[in-house]
C-alpha positions as a Python dict, from the first residue, in 0.01 Angstrom:
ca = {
    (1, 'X'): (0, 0, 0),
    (2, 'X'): (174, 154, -302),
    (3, 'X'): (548, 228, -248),
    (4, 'X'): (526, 582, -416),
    (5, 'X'): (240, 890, -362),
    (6, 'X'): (417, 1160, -692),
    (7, 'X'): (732, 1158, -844),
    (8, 'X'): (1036, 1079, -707),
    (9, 'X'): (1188, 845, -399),
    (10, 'X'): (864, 816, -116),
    (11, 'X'): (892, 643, 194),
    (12, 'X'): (674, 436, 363),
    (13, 'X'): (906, 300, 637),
    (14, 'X'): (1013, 665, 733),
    (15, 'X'): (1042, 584, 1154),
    (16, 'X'): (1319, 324, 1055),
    (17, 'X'): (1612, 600, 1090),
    (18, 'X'): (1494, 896, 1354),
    (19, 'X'): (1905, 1060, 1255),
    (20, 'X'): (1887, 1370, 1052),
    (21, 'X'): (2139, 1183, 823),
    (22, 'X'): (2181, 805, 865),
    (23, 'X'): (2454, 794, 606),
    (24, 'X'): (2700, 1043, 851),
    (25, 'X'): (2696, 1342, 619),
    (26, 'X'): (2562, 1678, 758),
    (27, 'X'): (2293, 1740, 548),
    (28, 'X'): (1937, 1648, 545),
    (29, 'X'): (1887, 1315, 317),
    (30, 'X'): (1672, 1480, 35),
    (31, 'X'): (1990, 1691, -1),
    (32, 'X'): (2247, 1401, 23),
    (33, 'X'): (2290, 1213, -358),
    (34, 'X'): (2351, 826, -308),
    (35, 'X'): (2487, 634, -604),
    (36, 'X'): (2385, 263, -524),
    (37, 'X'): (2582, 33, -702),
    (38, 'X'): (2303, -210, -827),
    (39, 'X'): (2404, -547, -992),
    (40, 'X'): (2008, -640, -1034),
    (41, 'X'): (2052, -901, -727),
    (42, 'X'): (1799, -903, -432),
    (43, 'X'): (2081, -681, -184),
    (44, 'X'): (2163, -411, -394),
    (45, 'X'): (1790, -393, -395),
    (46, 'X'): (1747, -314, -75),
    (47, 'X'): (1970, -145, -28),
    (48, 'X'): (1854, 91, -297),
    (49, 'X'): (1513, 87, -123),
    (50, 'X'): (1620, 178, 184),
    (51, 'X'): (1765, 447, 102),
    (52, 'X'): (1513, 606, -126),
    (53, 'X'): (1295, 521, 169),
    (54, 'X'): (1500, 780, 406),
    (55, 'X'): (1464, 1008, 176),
    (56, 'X'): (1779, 995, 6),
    (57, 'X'): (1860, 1131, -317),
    (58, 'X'): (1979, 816, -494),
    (59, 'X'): (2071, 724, -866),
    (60, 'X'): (2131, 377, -970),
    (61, 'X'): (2433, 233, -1125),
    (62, 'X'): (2481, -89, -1305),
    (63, 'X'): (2795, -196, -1482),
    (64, 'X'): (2795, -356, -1830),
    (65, 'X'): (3116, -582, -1742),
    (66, 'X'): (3124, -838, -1982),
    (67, 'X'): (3016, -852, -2392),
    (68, 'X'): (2648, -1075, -2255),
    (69, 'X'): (2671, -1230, -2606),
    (70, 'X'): (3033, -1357, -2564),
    (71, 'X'): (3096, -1743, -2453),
    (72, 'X'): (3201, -1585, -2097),
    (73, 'X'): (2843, -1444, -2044),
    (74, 'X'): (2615, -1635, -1813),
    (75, 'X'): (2256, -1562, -1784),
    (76, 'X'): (2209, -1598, -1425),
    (77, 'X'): (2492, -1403, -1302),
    (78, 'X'): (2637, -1075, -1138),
    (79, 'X'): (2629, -787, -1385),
    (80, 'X'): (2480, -990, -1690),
    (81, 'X'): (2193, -922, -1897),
    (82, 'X'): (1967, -1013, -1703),
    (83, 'X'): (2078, -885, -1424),
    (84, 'X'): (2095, -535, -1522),
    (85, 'X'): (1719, -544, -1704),
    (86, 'X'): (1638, -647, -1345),
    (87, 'X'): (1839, -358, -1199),
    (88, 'X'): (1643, -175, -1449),
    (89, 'X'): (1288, -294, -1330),
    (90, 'X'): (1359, -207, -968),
    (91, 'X'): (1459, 140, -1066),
    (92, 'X'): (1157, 198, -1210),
    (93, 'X'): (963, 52, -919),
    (94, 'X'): (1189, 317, -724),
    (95, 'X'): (1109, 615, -911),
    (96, 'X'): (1437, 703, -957),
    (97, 'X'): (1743, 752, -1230),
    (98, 'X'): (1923, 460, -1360),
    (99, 'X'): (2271, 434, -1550),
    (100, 'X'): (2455, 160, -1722),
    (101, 'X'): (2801, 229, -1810),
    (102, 'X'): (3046, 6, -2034),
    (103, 'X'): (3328, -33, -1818),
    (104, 'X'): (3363, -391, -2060),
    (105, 'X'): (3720, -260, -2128),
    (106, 'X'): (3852, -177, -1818),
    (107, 'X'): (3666, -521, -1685),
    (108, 'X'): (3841, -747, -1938),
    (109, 'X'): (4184, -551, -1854),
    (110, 'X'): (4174, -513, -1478),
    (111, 'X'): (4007, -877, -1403),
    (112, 'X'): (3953, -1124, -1667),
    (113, 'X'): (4317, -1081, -1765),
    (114, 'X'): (4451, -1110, -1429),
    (115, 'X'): (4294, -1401, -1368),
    (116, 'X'): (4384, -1585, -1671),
    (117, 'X'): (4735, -1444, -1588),
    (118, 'X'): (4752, -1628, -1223),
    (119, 'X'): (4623, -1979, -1329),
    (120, 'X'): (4935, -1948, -1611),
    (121, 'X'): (5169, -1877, -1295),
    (122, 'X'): (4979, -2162, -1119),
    (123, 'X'): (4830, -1968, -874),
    (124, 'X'): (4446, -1986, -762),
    (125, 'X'): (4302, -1666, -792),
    (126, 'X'): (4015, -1447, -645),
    (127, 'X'): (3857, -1184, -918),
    (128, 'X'): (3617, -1103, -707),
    (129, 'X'): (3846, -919, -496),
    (130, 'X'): (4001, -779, -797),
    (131, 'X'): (3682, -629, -898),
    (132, 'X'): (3601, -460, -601),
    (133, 'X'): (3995, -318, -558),
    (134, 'X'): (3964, -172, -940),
    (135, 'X'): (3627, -186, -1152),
    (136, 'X'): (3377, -129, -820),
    (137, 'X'): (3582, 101, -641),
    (138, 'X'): (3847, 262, -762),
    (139, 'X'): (3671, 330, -1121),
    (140, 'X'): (3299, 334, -962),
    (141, 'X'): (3391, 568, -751),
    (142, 'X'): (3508, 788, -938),
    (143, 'X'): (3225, 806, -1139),
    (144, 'X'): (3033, 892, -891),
    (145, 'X'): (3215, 1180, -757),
    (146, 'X'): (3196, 1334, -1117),
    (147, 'X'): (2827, 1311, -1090),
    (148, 'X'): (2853, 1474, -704),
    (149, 'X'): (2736, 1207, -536),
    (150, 'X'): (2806, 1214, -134),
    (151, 'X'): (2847, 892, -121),
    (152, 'X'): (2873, 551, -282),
    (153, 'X'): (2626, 249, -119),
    (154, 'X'): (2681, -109, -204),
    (155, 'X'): (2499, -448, -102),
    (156, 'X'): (2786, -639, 46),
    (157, 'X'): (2778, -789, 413),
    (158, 'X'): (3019, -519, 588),
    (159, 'X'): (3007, -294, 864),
    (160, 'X'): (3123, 59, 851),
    (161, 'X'): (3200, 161, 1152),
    (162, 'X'): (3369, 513, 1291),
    (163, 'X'): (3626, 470, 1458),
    (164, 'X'): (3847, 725, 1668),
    (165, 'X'): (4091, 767, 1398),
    (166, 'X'): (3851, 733, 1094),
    (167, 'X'): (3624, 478, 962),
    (168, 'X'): (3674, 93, 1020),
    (169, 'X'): (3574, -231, 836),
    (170, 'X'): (3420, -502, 1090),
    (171, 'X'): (3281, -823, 994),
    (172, 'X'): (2892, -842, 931),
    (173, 'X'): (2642, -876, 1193),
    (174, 'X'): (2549, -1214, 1009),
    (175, 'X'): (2859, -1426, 953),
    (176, 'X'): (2665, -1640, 705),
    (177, 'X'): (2704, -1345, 476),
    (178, 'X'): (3011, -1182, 566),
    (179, 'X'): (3182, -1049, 288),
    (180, 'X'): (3479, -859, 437),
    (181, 'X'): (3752, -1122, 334),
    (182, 'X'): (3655, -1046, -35),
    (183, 'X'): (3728, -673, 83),
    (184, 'X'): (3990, -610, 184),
    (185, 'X'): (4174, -451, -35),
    (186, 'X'): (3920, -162, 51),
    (187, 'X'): (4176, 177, 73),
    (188, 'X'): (4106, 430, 378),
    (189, 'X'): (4000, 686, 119),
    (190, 'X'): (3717, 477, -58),
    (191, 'X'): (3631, 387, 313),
    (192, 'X'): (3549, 786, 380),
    (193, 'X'): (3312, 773, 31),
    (194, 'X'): (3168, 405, 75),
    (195, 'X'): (2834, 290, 338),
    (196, 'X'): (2717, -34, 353),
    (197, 'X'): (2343, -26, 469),
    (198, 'X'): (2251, -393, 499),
    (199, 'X'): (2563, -484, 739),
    (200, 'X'): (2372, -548, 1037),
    (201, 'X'): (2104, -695, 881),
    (202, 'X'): (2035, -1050, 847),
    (203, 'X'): (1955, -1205, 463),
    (204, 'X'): (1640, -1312, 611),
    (205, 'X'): (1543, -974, 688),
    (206, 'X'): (1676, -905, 341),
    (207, 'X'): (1487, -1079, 132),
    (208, 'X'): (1176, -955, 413),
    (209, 'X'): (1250, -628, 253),
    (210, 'X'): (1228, -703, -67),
    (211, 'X'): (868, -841, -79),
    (212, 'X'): (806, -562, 190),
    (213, 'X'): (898, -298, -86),
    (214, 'X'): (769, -492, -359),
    (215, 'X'): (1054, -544, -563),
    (216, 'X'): (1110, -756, -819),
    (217, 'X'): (1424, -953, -691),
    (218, 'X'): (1288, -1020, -386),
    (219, 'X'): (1305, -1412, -465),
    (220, 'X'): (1553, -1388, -709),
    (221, 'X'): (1852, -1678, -595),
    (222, 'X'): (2202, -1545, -501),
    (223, 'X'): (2472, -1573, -748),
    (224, 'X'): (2704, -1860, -676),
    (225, 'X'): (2961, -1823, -955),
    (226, 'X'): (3193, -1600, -1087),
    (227, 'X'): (3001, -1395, -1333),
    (228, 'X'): (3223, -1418, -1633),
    (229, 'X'): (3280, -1780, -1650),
    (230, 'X'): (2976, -2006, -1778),
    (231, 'X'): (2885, -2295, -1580),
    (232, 'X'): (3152, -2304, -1344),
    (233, 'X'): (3421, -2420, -1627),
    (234, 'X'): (3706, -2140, -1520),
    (235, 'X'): (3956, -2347, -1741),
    (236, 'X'): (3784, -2344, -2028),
    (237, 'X'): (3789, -1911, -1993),
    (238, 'X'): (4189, -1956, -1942),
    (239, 'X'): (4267, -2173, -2210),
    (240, 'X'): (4080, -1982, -2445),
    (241, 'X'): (4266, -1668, -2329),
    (242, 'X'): (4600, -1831, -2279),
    (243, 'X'): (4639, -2163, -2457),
    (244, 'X'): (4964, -2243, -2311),
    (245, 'X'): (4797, -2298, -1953),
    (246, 'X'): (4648, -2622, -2117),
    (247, 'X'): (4967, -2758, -2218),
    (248, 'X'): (5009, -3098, -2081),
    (249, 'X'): (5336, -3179, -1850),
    (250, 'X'): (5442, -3401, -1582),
    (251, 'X'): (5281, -3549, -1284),
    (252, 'X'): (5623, -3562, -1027),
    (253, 'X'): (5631, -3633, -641),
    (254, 'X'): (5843, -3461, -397),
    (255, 'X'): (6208, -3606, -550),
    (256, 'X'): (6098, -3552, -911),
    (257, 'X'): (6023, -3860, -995),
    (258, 'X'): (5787, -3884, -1279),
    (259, 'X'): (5411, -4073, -1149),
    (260, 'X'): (5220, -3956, -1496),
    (261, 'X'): (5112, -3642, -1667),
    (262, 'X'): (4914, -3413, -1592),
    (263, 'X'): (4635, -3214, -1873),
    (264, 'X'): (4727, -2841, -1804),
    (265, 'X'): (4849, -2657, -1476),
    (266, 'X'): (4474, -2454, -1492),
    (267, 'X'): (4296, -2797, -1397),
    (268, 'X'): (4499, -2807, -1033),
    (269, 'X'): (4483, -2612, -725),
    (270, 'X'): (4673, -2646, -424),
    (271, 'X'): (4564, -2944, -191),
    (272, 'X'): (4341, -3107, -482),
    (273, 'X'): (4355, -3498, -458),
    (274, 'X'): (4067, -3682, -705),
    (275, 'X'): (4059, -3586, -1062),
    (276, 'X'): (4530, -3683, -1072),
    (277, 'X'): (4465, -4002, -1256),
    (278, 'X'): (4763, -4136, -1060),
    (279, 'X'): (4652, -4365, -781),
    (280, 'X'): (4849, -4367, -447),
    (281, 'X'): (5192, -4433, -343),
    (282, 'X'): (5309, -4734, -401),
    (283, 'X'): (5402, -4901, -110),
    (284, 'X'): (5237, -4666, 195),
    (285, 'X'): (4923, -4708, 324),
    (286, 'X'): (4640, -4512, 482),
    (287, 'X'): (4687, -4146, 495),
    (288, 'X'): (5048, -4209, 335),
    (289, 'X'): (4905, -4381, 48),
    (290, 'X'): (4683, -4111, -78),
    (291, 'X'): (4870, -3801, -264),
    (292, 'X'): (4811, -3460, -324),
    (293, 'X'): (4895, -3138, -535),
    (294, 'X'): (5173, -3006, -276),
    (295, 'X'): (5321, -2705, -556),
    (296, 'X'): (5239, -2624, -917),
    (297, 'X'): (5552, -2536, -1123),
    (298, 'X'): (5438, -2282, -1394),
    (299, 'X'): (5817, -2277, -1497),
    (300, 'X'): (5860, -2615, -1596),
    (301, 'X'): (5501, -2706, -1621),
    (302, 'X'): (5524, -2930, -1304),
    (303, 'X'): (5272, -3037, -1071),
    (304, 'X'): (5423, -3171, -768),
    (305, 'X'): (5222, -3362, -534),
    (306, 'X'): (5281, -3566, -178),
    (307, 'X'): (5144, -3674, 110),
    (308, 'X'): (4864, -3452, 312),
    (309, 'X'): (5162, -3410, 559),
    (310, 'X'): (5359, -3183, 275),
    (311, 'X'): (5078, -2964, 263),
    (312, 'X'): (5102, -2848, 633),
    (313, 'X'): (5249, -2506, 664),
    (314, 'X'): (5289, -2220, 942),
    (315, 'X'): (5452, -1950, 762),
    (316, 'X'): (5255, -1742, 510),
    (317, 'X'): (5428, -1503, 312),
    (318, 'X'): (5239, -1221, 171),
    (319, 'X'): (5264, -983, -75),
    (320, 'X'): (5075, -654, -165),
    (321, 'X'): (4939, -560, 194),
    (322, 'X'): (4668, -338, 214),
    (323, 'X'): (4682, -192, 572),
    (324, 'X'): (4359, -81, 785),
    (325, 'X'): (4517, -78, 1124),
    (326, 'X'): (4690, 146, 1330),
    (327, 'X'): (4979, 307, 1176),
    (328, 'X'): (5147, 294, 848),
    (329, 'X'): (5163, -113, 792),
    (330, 'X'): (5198, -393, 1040),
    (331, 'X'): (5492, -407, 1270),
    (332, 'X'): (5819, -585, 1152),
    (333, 'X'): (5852, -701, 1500),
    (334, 'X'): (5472, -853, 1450),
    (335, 'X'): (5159, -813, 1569),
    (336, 'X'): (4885, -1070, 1704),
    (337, 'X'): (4613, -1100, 1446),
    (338, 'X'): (4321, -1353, 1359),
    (339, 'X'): (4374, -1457, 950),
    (340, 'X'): (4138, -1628, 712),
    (341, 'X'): (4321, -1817, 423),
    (342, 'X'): (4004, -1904, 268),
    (343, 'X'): (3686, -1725, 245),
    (344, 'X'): (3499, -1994, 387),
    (345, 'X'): (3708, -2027, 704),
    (346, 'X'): (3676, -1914, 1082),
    (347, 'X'): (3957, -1692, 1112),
    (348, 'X'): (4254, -1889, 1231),
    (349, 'X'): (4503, -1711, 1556),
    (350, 'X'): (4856, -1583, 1409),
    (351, 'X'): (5107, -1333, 1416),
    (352, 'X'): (5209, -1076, 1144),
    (353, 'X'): (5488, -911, 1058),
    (354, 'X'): (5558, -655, 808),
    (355, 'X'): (5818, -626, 585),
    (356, 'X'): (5946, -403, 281),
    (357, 'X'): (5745, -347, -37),
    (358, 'X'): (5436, -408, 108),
    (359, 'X'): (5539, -725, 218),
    (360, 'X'): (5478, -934, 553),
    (361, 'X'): (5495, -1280, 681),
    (362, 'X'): (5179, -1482, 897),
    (363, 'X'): (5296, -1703, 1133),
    (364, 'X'): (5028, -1968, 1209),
    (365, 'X'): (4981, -2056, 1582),
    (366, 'X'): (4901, -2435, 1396),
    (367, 'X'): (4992, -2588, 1121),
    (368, 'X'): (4769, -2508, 766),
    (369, 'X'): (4695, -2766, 501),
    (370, 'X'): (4616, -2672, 131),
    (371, 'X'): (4758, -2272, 158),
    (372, 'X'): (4729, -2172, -212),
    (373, 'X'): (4960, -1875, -388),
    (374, 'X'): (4702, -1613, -546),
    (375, 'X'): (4420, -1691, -229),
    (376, 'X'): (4377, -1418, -6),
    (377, 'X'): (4537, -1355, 365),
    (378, 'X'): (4286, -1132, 549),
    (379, 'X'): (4343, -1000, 858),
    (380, 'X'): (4135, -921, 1196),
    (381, 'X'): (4123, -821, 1565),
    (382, 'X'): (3817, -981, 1663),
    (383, 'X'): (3576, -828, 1394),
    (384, 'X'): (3740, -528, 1251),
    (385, 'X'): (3929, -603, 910),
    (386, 'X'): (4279, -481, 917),
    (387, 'X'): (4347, -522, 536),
    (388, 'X'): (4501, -842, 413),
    (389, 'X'): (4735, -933, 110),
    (390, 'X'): (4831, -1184, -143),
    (391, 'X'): (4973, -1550, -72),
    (392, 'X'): (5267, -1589, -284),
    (393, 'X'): (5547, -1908, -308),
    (394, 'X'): (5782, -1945, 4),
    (395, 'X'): (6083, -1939, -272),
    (396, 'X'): (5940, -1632, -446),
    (397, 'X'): (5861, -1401, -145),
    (398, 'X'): (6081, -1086, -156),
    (399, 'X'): (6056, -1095, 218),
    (400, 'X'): (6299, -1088, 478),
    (401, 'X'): (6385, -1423, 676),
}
């Protein structure tokens, strides 16, 4: 059955939403505009689909992020070549308008350079959370409220949710594909202008939808990296852009005594152990024996390292806190939170409390191995997001005791 009968979005799956306006705007869809943020992957897709299927008035967007030609481009992912010419082909399968816009400037400004930034402080950093707080949304947004769109629709694994006060963030339905820790820097206001159709939805059903509709990403595999570094090799980006990351230095354990040297504070993270090239401690055995990266020393182009045990931590300090909950910012007397330190991670129980500057402190209910300065903190109560902020250094917090 063909997808279209004339010109223009035509649904075939019109009994899916029975709401005059599924998006939460009062006007009838055909009169609602819907900028879908397509990156030419199998979700934004969908969710492009969907909408046109409800009889949305929606324009495609794709972002030109990255010179494809460069040695950061990779073919296979987010917001390459490829990816948009495949943006491009579901458009057309759509029926409907399709923009790419050079934000290649603001990209190499906003992200690359803040990531090549953090490894030099020897911090591990997300971009991908970076990207969504400036490129995506801030930026994206805005373009689409010059072009008077209603809203702004995305593929990520959310919920949006309204909540008595205003819209809330809630983990999605599918926890496989949750994507709220990589959000959360997500400001009330974009909240108002931002849906996420395909939080509820499973990727099986996804992907369901895709052949359903006929589109040309329906098989197409999910991104794994980030999309401006080739093969995986993130040093290789840094050292390019910053040559004095790759500097080599000493290898020294927790009283500064020298155990080797090290190739360049980019190629360690926080809790690594293989790749050191120093063997164990000499004289311990089992668990004692074996030694990890415990603190990276940008300063003095140190990396420290130590038993597992000097890894364990309960306080958190945080910097930069986006707040979603109730009120202005978290508590300084604290408040009882769930926290993921990792985006692969169940969140973990804890207690937050705010302080100056956008500041705060977690305090673990058990101890935490491998916490990394740069990594996200991302707060819940039970599956709404409450914002989250930046892990910094214990002795570089500008937080209160």
């Amino acid at each position: 059955m063909p997808l279209y009968a004339g010109g223009g979005c035509a649904p075939i799956l019109r009994a899916m939403t029975k709401q005059l306006n599924s998006l939460g705007i009062a006007k009838l869809p055909k009169d609602t505009r819907v900028v879908v943020a397509m990156s030419g992957g199998v979700d934004s897709s969908v969710t492009a689909a969907l909408l046109c299927d409800q009889g949305y008035d929606v324009v495609g967007i794709s972002l030109q992020l990255y010179d494809h030609g460069a040695a950061t481009a990779k073919a296979k992912a987010c917001c390459a070549g490829q990816d948009i010419y495949d943006a491009g082909r579901v458009a057309d399968r759509l029926n409907i308008p399709h923009y790419v816009l050079d934000y290649e400037a603001r990209f190499r400004a906003d992200v690359i350079d803040t990531f090549a930034d953090a490894y030099v402080r020897g911090e591990t950093p997300i971009p991908c959370v970076v990207c969504n707080q400036t490129v995506k949304f801030r930026d994206l947004v805005a373009t689409a409220r010059e072009i008077d769109a209603d809203v702004l629709a995305t593929g990520h694994y959310i919920r949006r949710d309204d909540g008595p006060d205003g819209p809330q963030l809630h983990r999605a339905a599918d926890p496989t594909r949750d994507q709220s820790y990589f959000l959360f820097a997500t400001t009330r206001e974009q909240m108002d202008f931002l849906r996420f159709p395909l939080g509820d939805l499973p990727k099986d059903t996804v992907r369901a939808l895709a052949r359903r509709y006929q589109l040309a990403t329906a098989d197409k595999p999910d991104s794994q990296d980030i999309c401006f570094v080739p093969d995986g090799n993130y040093a290789s980006i840094v050292e390019r852009l910053r040559p004095e990351a790759g500097e080599p230095g000493d290898i020294v354990d927790l009283d500064g005594a020298v155990l080797g040297r090290h190739k360049g504070i980019i190629h360690y993270t926080i809790g690594q152990r293989r790749g050191l090239g120093i063997g164990g401690r000499s004289g311990a055995s089992g668990d004692a024996a074996v030694l990890y990266v415990v603190r990276i020393e940008a300063s003095a182009n140190r990396v420290v390292v130590g038993p597992r045990s000097a890894l364990a931590v309960t306080r958190v300090p945080v910097s930069g806190i986006n707040w979603l909950g109730e009120g202005v910012g978290p508590p300084p007397h604290g408040i009882e939170i769930s926290v993921k330190l990792r985006s692969t991670q169940e969140p973990l129980p804890a207690r937050l409390y705010g302080r100056s500057n956008n500041g705060g402190v977690v305090e673990l209910a058990e101890p935490e191995f491998g916490v990394a300065p740069g990594q996200a903190a991302v707060f819940y109560d039970d599956t709404r997001l409450l914002g989250g902020g930046w892990i910094v250094r214990e002795d570089l917090a500008e937080v209160a005791a």
